[in-house]
C-alpha positions as CSV (number, residue, x, y, z in Angstrom):
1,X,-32.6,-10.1,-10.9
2,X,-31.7,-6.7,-12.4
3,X,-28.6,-6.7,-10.2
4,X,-27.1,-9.3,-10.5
5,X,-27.6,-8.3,-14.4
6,X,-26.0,-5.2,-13.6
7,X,-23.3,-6.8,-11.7
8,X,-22.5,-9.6,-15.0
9,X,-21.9,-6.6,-17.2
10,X,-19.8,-4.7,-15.4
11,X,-17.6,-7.2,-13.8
12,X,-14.3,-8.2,-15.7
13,X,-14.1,-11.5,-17.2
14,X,-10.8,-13.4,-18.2
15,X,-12.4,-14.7,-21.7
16,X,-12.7,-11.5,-22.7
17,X,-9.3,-9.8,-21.8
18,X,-10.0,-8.7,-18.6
19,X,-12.7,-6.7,-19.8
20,X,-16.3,-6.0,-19.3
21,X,-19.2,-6.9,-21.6
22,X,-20.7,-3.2,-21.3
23,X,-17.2,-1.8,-22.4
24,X,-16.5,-4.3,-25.4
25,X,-20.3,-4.7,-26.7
26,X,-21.5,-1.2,-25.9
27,X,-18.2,1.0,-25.7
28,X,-19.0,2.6,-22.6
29,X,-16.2,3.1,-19.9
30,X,-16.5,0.3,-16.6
31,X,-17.5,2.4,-13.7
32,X,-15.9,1.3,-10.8
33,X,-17.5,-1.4,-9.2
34,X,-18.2,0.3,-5.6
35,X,-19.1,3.6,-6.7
36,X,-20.2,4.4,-2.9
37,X,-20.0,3.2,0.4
38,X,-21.1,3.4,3.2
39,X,-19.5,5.3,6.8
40,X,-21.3,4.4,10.2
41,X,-19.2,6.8,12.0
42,X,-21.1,9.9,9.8
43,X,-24.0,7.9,8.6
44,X,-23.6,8.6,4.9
45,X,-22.9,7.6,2.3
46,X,-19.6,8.7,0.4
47,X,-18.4,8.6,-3.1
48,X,-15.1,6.6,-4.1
49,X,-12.5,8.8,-5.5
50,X,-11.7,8.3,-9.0
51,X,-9.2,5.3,-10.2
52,X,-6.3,8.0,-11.0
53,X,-6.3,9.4,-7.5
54,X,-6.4,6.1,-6.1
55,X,-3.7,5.2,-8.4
56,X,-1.4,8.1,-7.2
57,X,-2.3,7.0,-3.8
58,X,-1.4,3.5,-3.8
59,X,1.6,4.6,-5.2
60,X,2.9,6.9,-2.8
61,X,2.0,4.3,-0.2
62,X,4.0,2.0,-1.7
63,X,6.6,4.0,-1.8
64,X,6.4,5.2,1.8
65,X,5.6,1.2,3.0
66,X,9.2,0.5,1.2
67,X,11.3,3.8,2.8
68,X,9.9,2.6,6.3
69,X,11.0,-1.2,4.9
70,X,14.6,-0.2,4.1
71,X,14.7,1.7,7.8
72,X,14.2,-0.8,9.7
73,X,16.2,-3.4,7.5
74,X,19.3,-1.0,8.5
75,X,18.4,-0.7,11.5
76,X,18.3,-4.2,11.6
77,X,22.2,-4.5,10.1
78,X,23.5,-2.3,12.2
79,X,22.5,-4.0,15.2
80,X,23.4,-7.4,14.0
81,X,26.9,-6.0,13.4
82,X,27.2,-4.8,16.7
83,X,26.2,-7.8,18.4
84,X,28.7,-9.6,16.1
85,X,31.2,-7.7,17.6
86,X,30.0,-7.9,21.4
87,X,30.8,-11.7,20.7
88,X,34.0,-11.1,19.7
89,X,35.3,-9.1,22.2
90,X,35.0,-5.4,20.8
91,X,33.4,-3.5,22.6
92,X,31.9,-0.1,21.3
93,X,33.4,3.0,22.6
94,X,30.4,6.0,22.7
95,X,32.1,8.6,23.8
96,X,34.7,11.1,22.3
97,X,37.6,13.8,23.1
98,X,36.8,16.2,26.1
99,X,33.9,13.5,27.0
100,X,34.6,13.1,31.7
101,X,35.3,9.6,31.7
102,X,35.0,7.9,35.4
């Protein structure tokens, strides 16, 4: 019984603005709800970094996630432009001056 207590009062609830009863009622900061948790592969457990490194974290992902995006939309582009104009009969030239032609 003690936790699921534990777990009422530090969960957000919509009713009261997204926060939790122990940081309204009580004025204490929410600690994060997984604190630990728990590796097989080195059999320990390990402490969840705190929610401004996460933050930065996520962010950075993000931001990598959407560089990778717009790459491969160009990608994408460029080779639906040049199998536009395959269809139409142009063909692409990939070679230059002083290029040996056969």
């Amino acid at each position: 019984m003690p936790m699921v207590q534990v777990s009422q009062n530090h969960t957000a609830v919509f009713s009261l603005d997204n926060k939790a009863p122990v940081e309204l009622f009580m004025d204490f900061p929410c600690p994060a709800p997984l604190r630990e948790f728990y590796l097989p592969d080195i059999g320990e457990l390990q402490k969840v970094p705190e929610v401004d490194k996460t933050d930065k974290f996520l962010a950075g992902l993000r931001a990598s996630i959407q560089d990778i995006h717009r790459t491969v939309q160009d990608e994408r582009l460029k080779q639906r432009l040049l199998n536009k104009n395959r269809e139409r009969g142009k063909n692409a030239i990939n070679f230059s001056e002083r290029n040996y032609v056969l």
